[in-house]
N, CA, C and O atoms as a GROMACS GRO file, in nm:
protein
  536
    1UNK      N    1  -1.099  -6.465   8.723
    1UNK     CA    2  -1.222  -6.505   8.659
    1UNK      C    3  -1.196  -6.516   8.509
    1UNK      O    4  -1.102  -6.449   8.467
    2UNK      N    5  -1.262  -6.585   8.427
    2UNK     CA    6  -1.245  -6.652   8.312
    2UNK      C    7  -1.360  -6.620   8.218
    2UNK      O    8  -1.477  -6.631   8.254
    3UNK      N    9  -1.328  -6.582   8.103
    3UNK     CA   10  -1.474  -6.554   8.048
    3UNK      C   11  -1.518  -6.711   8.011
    3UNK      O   12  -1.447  -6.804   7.974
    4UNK      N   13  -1.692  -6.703   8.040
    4UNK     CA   14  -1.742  -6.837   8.016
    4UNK      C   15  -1.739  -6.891   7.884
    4UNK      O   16  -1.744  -6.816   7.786
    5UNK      N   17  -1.727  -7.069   7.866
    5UNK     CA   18  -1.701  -7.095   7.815
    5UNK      C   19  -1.831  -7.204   7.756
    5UNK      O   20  -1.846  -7.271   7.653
    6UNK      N   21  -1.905  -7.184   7.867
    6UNK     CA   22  -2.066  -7.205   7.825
    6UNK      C   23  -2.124  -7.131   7.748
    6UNK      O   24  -2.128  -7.009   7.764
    7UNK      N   25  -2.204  -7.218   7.606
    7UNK     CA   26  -2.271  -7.069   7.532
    7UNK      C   27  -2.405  -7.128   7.540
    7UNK      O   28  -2.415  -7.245   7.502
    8UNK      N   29  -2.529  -7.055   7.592
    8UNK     CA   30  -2.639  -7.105   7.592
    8UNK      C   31  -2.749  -7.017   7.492
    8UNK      O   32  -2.871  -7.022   7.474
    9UNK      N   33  -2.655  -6.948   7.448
    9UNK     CA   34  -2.788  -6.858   7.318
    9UNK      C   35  -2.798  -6.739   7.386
    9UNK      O   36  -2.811  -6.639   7.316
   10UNK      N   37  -2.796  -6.725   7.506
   10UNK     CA   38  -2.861  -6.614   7.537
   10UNK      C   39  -2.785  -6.501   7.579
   10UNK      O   40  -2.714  -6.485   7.678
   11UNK      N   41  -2.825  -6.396   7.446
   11UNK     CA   42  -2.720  -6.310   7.423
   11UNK      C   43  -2.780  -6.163   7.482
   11UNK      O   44  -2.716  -6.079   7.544
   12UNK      N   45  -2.861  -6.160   7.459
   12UNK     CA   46  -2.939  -6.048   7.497
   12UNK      C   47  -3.083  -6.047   7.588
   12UNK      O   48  -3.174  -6.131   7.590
   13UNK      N   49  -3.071  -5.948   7.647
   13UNK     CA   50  -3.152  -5.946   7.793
   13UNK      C   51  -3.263  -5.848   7.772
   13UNK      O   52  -3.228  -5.744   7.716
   14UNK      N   53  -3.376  -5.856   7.801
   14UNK     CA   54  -3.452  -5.971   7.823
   14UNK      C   55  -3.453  -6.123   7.721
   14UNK      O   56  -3.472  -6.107   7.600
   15UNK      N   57  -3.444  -6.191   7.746
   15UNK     CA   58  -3.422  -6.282   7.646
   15UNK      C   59  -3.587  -6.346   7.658
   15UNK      O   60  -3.656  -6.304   7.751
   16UNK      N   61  -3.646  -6.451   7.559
   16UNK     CA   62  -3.740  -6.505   7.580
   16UNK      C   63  -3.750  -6.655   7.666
   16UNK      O   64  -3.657  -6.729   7.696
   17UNK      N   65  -3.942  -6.679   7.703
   17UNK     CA   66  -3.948  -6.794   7.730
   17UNK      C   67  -3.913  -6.858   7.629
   17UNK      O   68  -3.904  -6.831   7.509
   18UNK      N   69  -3.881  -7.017   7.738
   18UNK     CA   70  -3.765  -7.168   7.702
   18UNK      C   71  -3.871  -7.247   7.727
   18UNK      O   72  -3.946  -7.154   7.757
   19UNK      N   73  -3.927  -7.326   7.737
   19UNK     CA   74  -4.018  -7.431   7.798
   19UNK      C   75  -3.965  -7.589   7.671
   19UNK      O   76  -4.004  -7.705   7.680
   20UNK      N   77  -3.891  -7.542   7.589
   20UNK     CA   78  -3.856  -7.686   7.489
   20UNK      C   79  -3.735  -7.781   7.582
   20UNK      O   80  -3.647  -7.731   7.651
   21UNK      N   81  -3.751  -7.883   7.568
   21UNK     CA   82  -3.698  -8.012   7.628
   21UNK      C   83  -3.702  -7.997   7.819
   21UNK      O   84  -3.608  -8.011   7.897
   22UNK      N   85  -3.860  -7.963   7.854
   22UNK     CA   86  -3.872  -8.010   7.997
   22UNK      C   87  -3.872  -7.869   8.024
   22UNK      O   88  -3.959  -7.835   8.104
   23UNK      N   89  -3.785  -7.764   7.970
   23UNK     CA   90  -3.705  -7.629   8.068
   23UNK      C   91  -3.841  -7.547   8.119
   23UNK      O   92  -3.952  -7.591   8.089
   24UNK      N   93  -3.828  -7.458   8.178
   24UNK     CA   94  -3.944  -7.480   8.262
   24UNK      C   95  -3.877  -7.265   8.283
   24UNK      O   96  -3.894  -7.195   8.382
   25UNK      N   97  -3.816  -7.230   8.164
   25UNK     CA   98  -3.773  -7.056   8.155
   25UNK      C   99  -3.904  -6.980   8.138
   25UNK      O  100  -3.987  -6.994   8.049
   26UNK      N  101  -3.906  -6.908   8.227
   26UNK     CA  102  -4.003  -6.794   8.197
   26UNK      C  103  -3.916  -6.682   8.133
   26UNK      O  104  -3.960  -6.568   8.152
   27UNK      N  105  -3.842  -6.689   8.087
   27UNK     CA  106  -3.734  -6.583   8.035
   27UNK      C  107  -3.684  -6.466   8.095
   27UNK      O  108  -3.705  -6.446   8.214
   28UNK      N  109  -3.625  -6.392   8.033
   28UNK     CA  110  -3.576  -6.267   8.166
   28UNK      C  111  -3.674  -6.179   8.189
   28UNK      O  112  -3.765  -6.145   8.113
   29UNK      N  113  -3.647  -6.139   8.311
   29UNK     CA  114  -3.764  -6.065   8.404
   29UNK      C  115  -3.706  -5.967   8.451
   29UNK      O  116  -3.609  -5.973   8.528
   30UNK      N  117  -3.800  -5.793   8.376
   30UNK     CA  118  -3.736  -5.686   8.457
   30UNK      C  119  -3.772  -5.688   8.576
   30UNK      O  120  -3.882  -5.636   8.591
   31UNK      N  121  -3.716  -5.736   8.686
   31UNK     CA  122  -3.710  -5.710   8.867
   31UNK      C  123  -3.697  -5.554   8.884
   31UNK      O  124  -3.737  -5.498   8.986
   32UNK      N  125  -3.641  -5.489   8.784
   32UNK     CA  126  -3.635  -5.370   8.862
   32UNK      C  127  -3.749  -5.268   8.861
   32UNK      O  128  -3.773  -5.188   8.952
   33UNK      N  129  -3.818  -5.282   8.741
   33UNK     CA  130  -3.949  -5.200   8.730
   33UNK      C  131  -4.048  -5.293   8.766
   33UNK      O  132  -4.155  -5.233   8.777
   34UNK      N  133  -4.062  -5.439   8.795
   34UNK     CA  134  -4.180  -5.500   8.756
   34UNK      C  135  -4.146  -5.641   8.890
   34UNK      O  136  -4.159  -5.763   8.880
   35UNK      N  137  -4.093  -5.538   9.026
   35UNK     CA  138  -4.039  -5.647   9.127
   35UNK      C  139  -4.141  -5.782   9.152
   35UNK      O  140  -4.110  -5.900   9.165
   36UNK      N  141  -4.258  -5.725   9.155
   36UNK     CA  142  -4.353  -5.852   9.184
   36UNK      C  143  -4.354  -5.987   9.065
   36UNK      O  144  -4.420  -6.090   9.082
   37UNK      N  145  -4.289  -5.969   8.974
   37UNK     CA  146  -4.272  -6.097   8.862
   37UNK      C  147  -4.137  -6.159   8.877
   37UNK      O  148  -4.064  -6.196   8.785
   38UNK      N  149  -4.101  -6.169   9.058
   38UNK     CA  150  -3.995  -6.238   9.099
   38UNK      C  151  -4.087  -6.422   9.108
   38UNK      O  152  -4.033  -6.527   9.075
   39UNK      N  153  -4.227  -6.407   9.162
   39UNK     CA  154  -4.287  -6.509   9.171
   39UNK      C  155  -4.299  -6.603   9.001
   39UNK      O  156  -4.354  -6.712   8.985
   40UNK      N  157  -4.266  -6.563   8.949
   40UNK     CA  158  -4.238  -6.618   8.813
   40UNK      C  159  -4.165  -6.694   8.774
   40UNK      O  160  -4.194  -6.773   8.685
   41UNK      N  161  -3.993  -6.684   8.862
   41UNK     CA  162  -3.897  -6.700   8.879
   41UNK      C  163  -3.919  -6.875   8.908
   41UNK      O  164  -3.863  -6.912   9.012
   42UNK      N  165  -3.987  -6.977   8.839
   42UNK     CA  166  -3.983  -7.094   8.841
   42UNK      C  167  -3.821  -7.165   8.926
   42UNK      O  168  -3.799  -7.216   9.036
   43UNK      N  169  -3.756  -7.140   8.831
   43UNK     CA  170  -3.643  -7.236   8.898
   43UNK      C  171  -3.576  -7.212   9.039
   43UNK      O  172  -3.485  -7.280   9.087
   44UNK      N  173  -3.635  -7.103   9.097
   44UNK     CA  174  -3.626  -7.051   9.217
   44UNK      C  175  -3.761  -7.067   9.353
   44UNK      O  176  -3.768  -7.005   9.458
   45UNK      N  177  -3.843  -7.160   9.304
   45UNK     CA  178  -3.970  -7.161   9.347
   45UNK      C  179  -3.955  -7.217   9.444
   45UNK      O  180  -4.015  -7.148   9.527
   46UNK      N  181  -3.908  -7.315   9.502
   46UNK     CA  182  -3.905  -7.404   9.622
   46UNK      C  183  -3.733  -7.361   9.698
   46UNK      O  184  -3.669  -7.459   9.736
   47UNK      N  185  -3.689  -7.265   9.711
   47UNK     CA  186  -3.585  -7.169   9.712
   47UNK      C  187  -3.590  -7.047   9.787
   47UNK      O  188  -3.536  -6.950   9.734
   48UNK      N  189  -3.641  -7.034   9.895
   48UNK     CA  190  -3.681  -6.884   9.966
   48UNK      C  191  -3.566  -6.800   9.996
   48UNK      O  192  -3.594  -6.682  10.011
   49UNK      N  193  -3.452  -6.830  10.007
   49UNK     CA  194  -3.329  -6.809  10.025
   49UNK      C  195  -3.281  -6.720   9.891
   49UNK      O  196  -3.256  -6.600   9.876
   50UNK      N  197  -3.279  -6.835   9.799
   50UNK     CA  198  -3.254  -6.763   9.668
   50UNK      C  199  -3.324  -6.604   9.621
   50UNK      O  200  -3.272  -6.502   9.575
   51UNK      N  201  -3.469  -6.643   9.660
   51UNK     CA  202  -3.559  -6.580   9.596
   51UNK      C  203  -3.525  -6.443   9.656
   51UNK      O  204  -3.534  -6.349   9.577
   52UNK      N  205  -3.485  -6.411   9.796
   52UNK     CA  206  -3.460  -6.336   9.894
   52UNK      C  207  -3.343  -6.298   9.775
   52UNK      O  208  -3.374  -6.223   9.682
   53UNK      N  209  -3.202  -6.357   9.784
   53UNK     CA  210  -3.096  -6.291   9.730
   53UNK      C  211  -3.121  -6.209   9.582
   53UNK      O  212  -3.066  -6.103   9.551
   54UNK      N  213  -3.226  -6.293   9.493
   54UNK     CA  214  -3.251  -6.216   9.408
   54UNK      C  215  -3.350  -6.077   9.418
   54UNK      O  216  -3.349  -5.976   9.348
   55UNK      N  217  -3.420  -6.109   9.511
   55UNK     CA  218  -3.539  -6.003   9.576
   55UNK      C  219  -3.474  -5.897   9.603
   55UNK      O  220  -3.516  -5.794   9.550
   56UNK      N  221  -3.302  -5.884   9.732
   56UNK     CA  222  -3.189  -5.776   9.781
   56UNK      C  223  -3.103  -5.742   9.600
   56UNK      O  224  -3.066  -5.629   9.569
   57UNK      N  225  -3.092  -5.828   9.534
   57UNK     CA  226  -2.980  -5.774   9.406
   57UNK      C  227  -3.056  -5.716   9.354
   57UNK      O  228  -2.994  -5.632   9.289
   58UNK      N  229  -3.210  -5.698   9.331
   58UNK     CA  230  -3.261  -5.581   9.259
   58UNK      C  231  -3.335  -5.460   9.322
   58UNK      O  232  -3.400  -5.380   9.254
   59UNK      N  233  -3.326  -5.454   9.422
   59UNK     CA  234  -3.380  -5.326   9.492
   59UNK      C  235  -3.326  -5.237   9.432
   59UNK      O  236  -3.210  -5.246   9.394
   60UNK      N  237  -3.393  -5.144   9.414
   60UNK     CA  238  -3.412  -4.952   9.371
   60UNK      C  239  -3.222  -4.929   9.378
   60UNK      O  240  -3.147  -4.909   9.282
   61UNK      N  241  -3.192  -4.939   9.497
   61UNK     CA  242  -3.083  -4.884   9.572
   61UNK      C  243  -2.978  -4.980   9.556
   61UNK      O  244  -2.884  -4.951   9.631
   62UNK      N  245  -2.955  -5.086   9.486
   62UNK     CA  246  -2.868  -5.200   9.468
   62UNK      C  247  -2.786  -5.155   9.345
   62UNK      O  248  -2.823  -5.074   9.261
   63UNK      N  249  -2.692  -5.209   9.349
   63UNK     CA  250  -2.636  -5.169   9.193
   63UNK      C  251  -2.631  -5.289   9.090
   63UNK      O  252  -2.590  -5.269   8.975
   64UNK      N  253  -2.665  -5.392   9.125
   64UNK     CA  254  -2.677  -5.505   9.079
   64UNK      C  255  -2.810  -5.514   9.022
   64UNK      O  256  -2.895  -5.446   9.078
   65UNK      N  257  -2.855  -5.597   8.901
   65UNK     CA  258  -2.964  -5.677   8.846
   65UNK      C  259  -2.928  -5.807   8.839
   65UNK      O  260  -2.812  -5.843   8.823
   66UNK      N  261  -3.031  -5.887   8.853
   66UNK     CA  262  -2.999  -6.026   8.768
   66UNK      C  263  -3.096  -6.026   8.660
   66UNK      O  264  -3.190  -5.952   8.634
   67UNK      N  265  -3.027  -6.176   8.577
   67UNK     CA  266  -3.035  -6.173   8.469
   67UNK      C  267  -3.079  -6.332   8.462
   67UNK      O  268  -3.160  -6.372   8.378
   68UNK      N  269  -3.028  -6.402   8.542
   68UNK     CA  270  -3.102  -6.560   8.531
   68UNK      C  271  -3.071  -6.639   8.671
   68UNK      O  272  -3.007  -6.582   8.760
   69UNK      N  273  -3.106  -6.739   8.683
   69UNK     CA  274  -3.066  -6.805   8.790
   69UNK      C  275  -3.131  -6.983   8.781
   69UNK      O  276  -3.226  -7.017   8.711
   70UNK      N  277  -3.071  -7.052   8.848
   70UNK     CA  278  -3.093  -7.193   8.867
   70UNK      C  279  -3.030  -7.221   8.979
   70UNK      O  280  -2.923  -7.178   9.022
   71UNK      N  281  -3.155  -7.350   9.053
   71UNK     CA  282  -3.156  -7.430   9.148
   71UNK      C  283  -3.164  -7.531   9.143
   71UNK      O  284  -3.221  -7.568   9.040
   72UNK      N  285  -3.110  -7.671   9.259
   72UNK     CA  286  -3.144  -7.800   9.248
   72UNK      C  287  -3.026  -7.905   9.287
   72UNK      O  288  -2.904  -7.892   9.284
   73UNK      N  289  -3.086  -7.983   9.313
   73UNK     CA  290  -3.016  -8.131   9.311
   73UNK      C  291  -2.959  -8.189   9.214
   73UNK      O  292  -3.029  -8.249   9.132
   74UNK      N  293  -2.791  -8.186   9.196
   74UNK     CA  294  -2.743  -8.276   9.050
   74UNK      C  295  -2.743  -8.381   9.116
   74UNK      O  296  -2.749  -8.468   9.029
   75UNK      N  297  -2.740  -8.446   9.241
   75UNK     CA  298  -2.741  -8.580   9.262
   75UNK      C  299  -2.768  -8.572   9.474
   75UNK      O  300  -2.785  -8.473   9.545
   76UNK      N  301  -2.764  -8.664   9.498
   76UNK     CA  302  -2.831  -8.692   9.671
   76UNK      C  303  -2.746  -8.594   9.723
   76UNK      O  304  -2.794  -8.515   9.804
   77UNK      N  305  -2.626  -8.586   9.690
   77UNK     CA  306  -2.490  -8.512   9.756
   77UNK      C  307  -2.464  -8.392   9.712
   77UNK      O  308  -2.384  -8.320   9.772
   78UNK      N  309  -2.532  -8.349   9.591
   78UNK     CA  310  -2.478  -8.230   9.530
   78UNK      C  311  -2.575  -8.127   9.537
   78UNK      O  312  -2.684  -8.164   9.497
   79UNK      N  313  -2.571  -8.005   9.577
   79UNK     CA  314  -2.628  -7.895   9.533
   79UNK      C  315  -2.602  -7.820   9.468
   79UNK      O  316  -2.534  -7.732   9.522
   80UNK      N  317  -2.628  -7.798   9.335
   80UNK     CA  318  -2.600  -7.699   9.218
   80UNK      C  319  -2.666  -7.590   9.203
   80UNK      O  320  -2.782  -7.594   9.245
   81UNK      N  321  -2.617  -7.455   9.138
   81UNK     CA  322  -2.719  -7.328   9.098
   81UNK      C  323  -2.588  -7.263   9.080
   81UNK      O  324  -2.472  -7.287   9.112
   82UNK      N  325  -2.683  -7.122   8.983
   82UNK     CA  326  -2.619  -7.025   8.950
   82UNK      C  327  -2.695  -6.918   8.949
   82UNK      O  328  -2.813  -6.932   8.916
   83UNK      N  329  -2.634  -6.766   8.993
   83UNK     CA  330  -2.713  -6.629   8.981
   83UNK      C  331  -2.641  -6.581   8.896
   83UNK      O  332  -2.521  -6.600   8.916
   84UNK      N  333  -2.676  -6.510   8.782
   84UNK     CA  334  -2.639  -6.408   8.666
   84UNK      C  335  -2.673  -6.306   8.658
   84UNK      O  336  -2.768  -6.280   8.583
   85UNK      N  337  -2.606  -6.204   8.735
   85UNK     CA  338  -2.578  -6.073   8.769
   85UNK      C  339  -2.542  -5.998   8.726
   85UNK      O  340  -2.427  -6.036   8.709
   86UNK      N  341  -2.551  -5.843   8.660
   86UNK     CA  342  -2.450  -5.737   8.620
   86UNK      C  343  -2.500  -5.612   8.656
   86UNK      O  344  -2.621  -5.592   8.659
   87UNK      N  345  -2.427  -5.533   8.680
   87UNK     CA  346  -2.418  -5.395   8.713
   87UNK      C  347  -2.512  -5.281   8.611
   87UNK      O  348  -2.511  -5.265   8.489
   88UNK      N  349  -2.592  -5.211   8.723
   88UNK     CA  350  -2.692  -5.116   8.622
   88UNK      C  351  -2.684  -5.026   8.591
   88UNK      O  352  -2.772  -4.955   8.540
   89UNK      N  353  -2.493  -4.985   8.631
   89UNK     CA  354  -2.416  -4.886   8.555
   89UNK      C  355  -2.332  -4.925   8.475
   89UNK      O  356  -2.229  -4.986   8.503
   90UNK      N  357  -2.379  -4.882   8.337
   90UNK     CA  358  -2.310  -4.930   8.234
   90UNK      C  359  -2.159  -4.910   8.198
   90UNK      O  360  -2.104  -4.985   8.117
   91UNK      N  361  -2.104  -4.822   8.251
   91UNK     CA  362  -1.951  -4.830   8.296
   91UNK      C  363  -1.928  -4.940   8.338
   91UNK      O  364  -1.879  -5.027   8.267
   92UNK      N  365  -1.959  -4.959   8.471
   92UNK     CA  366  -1.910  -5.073   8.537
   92UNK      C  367  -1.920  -5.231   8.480
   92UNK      O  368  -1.844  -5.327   8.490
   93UNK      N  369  -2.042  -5.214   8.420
   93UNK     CA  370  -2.110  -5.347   8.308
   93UNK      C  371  -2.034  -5.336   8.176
   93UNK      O  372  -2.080  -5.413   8.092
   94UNK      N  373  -1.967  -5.288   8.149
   94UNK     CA  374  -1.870  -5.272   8.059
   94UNK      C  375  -1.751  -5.282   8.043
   94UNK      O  376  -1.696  -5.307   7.936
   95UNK      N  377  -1.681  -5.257   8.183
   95UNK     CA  378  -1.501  -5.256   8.210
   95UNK      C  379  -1.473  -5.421   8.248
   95UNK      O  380  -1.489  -5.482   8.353
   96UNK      N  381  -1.425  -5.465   8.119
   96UNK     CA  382  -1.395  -5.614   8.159
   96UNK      C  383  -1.340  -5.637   8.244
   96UNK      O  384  -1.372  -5.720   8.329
   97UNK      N  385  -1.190  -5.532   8.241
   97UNK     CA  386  -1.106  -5.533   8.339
   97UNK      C  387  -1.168  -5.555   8.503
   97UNK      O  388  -1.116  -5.642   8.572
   98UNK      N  389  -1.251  -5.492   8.543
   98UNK     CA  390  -1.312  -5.428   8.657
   98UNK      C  391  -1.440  -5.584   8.706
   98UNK      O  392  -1.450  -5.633   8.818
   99UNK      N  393  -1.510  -5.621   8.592
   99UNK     CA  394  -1.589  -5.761   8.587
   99UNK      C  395  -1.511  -5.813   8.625
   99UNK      O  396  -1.520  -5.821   8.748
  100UNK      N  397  -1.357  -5.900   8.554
  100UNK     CA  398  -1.288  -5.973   8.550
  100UNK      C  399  -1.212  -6.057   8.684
  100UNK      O  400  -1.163  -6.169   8.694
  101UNK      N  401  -1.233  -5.926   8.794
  101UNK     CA  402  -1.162  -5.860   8.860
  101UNK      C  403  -1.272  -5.943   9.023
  101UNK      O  404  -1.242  -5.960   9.141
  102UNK      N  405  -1.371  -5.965   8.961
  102UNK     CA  406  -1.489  -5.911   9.101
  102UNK      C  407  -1.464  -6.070   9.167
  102UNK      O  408  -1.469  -6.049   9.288
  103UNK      N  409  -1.447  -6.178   9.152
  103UNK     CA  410  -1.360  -6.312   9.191
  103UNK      C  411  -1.301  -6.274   9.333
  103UNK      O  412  -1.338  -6.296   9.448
  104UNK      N  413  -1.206  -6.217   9.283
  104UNK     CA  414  -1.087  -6.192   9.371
  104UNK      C  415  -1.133  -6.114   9.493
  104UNK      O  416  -1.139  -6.164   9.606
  105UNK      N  417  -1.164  -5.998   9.464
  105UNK     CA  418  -1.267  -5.914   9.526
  105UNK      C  419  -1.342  -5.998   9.603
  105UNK      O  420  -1.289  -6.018   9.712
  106UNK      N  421  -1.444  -6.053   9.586
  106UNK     CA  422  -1.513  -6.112   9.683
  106UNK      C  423  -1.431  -6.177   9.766
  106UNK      O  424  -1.433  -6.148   9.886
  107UNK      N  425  -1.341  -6.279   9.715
  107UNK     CA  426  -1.240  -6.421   9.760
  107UNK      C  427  -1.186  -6.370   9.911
  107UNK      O  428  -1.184  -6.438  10.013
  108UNK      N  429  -1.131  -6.188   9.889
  108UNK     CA  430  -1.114  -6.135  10.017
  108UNK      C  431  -1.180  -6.056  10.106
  108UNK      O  432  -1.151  -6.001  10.212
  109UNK      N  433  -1.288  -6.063  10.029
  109UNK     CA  434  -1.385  -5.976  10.127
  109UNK      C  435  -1.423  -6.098  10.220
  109UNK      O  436  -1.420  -6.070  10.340
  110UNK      N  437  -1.460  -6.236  10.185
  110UNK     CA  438  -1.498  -6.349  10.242
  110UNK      C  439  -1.395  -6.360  10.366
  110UNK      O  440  -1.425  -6.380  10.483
  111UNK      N  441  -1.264  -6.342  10.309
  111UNK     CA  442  -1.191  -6.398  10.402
  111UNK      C  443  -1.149  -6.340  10.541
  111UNK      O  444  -1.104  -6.398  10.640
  112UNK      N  445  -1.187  -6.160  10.513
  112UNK     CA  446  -1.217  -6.081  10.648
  112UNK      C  447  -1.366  -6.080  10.720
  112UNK      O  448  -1.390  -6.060  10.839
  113UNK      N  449  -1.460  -6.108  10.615
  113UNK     CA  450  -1.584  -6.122  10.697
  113UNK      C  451  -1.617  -6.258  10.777
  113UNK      O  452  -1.647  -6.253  10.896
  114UNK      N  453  -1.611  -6.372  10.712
  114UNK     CA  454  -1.620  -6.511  10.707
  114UNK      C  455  -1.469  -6.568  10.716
  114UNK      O  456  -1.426  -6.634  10.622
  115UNK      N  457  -1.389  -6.542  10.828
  115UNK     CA  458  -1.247  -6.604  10.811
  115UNK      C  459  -1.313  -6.779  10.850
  115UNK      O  460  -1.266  -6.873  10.786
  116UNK      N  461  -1.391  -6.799  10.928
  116UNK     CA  462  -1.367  -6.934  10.964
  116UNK      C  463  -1.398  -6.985  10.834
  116UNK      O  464  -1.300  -7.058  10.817
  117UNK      N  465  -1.474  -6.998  10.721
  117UNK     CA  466  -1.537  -7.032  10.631
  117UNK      C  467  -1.537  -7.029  10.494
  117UNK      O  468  -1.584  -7.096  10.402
  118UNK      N  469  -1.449  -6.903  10.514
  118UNK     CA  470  -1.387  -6.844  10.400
  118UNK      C  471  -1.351  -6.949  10.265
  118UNK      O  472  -1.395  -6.937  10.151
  119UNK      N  473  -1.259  -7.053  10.319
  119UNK     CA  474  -1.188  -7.125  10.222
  119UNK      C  475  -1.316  -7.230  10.151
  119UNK      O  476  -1.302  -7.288  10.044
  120UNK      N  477  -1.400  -7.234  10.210
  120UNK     CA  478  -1.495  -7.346  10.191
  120UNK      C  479  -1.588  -7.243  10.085
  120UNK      O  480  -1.611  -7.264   9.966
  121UNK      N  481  -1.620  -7.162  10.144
  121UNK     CA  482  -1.704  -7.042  10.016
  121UNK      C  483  -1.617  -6.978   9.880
  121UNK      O  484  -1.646  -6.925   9.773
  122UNK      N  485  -1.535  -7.004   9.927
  122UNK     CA  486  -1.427  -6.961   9.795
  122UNK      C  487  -1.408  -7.105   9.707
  122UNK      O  488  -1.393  -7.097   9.585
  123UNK      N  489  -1.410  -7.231   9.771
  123UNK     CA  490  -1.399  -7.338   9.674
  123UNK      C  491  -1.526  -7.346   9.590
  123UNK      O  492  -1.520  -7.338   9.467
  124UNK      N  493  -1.672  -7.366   9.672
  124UNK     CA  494  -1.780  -7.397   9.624
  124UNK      C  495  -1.830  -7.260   9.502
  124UNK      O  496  -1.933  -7.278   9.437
  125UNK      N  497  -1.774  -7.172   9.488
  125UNK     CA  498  -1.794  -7.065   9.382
  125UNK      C  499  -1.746  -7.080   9.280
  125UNK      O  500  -1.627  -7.111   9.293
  126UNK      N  501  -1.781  -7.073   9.171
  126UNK     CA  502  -1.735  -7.067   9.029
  126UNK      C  503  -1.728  -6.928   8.966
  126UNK      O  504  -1.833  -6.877   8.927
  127UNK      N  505  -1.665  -6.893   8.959
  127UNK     CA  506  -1.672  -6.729   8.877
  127UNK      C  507  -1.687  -6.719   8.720
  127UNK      O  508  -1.605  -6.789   8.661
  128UNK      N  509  -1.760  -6.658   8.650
  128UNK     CA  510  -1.740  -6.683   8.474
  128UNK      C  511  -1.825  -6.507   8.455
  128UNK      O  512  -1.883  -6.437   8.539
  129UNK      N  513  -1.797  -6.485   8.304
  129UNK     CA  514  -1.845  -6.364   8.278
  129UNK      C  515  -1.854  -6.399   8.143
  129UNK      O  516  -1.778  -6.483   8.094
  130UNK      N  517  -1.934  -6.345   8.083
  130UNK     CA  518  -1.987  -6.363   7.953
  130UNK      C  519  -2.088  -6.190   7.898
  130UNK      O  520  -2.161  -6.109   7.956
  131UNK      N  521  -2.039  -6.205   7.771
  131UNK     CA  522  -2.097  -6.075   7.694
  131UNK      C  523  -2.262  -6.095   7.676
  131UNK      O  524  -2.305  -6.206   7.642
  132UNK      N  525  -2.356  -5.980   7.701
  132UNK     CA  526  -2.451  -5.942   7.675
  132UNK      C  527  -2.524  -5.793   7.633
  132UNK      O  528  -2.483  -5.678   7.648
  133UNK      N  529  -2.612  -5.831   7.591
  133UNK     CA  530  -2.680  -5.696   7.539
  133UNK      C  531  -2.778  -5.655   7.626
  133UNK      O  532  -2.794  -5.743   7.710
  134UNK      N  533  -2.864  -5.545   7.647
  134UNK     CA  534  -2.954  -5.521   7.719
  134UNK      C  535  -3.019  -5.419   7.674
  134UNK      O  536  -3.118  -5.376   7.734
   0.00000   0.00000   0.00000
């Protein structure tokens, strides 16, 4: 995994609403104290699937938060999105090494759980990590 090479401003979490040129951000949303302002979650709205994965990454008992996400059509053929995730132990949200690392990690967890499929879920993933505050 590669640190990202996308910079979109948003450095620190909660970050604010976006609504300039069309964007349609309700900004970051504590899920973990305030689960019911998942319905907020615009770019996830027509997305039940998503909404679900983000609904399981912040439960009480998860070690995961997210932090943003996007859905949609880049074209008839394409389906695009991204979930932005980090760990709500700050050790772990901290050891680049250990972030850096979580790619690979999955790449073989896929490939014993999901062998038939594996290679196809490992292409369609993009891995990136980027610094934030919280």
């Amino acid at each position: 995994m590669e640190y990202s090479k996308f910079d979109d401003h948003y450095k620190h979490f909660p970050y604010r609403k976006d609504y300039q040129n069309g964007r349609t951000n309700n900004g970051g949303l504590d899920l973990i104290n305030n689960p019911d302002s998942i319905s907020e979650i615009t770019e996830a709205k027509n997305f039940p699937a998503l909404l679900g994965f983000i609904s399981e990454l912040n439960k009480a008992d998860s070690p995961y938060l997210t932090l943003g996400c996007e859905a949609g059509q880049d074209s008839p053929e394409v389906f695009v999105g991204y979930v932005e995730f980090t760990f709500k132990d700050d050790r772990l949200a901290q050891d680049e090494k250990f972030i850096s690392a979580i790619d690979t990690r999955f790449n073989e967890w896929t490939r014993i759980e999901y062998p038939q499929i594996s290679e196809v879920i490992v292409r369609s993933l993009c891995w990136e990590y980027f610094k934030i505050t919280y």
